[in-house]
C-alpha positions in Angstrom: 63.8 129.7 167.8 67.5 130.3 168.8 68.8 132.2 170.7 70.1 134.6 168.3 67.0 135.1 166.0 65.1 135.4 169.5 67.4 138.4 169.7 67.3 139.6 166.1 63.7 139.7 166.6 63.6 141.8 169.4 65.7 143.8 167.6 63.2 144.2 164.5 60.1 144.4 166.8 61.8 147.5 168.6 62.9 149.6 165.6 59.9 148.7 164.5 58.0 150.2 167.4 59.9 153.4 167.3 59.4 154.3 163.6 56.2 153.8 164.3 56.4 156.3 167.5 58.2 158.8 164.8 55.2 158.8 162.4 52.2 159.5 164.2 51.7 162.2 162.2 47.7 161.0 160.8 49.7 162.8 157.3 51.8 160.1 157.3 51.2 156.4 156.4 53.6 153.7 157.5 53.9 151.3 154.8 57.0 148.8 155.3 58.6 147.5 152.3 59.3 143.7 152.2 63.2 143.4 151.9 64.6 142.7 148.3 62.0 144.2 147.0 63.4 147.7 145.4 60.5 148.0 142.9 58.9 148.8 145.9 61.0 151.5 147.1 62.0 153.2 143.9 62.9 156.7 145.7 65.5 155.5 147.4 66.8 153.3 144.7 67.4 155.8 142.7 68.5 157.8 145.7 71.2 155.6 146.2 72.0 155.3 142.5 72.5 159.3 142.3 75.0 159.1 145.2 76.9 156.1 143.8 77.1 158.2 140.5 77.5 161.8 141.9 79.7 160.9 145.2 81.2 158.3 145.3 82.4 157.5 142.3 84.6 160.9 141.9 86.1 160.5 145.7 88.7 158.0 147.4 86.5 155.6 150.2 90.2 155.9 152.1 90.8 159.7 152.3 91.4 161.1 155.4 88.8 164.3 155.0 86.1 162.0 153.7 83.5 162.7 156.2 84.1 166.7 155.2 83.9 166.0 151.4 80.6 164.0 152.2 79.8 167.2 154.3 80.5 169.7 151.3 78.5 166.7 148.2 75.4 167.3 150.8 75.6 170.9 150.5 75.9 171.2 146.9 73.0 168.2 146.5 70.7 170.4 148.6 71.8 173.8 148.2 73.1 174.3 144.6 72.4 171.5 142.9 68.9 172.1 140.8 67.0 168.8 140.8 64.3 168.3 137.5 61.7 166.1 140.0 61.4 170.0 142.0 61.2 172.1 138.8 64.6 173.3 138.7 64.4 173.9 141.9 67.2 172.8 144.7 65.9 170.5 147.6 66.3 173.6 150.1 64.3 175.9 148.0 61.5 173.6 147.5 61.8 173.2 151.3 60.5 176.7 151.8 58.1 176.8 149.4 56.3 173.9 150.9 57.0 175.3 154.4 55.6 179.2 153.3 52.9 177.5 151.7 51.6 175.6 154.8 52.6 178.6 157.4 
């Protein structure tokens, strides 16, 4: 092994370790996706699909203010924005339903 993938291993072995230090909760179970494998990990596929479409295809990658125009698309995604996979319902409202539910 070389140098560098001795490193790059290291490097996998500790991120690794601290998702796994992130999801103790007995809830949660840690399932890691084998890379280029996105029928795996359709939620995030189509994740990133809805941002390609809804972001950043309508703003300039170059602008100046882009970091406050991502600001202001997150907003509207999880504040105004009605999703059909909640019911209608926007990410933050959903948010306290589930968290008034489990109170």
């Amino acid at each position: 092994m070389t140098i560098s993938a001795s490193c790059a291993h290291a490097r996998v072995s500790f991120k690794l370790a601290s998702i796994l230090v992130g999801v103790r909760d007995p809830h949660v179970r840690f399932r890691p996706i084998r890379p280029r494998s996105p029928h795996l990990n359709e939620k995030v596929e189509r994740s990133q699909l809805r941002d390609k479409i809804e972001f950043y295809a309508t703003v300039d990658l170059k602008a100046a203010d882009l970091g406050e125009q991502l600001k202001r698309w997150q907003h509207f995604y999880n504040y105004e924005r009605a999703h059909g996979s909640l019911g209608g319902h926007t990410p933050a409202e959903r948010w306290q339903q589930v968290a008034g539910a489990t109170a």
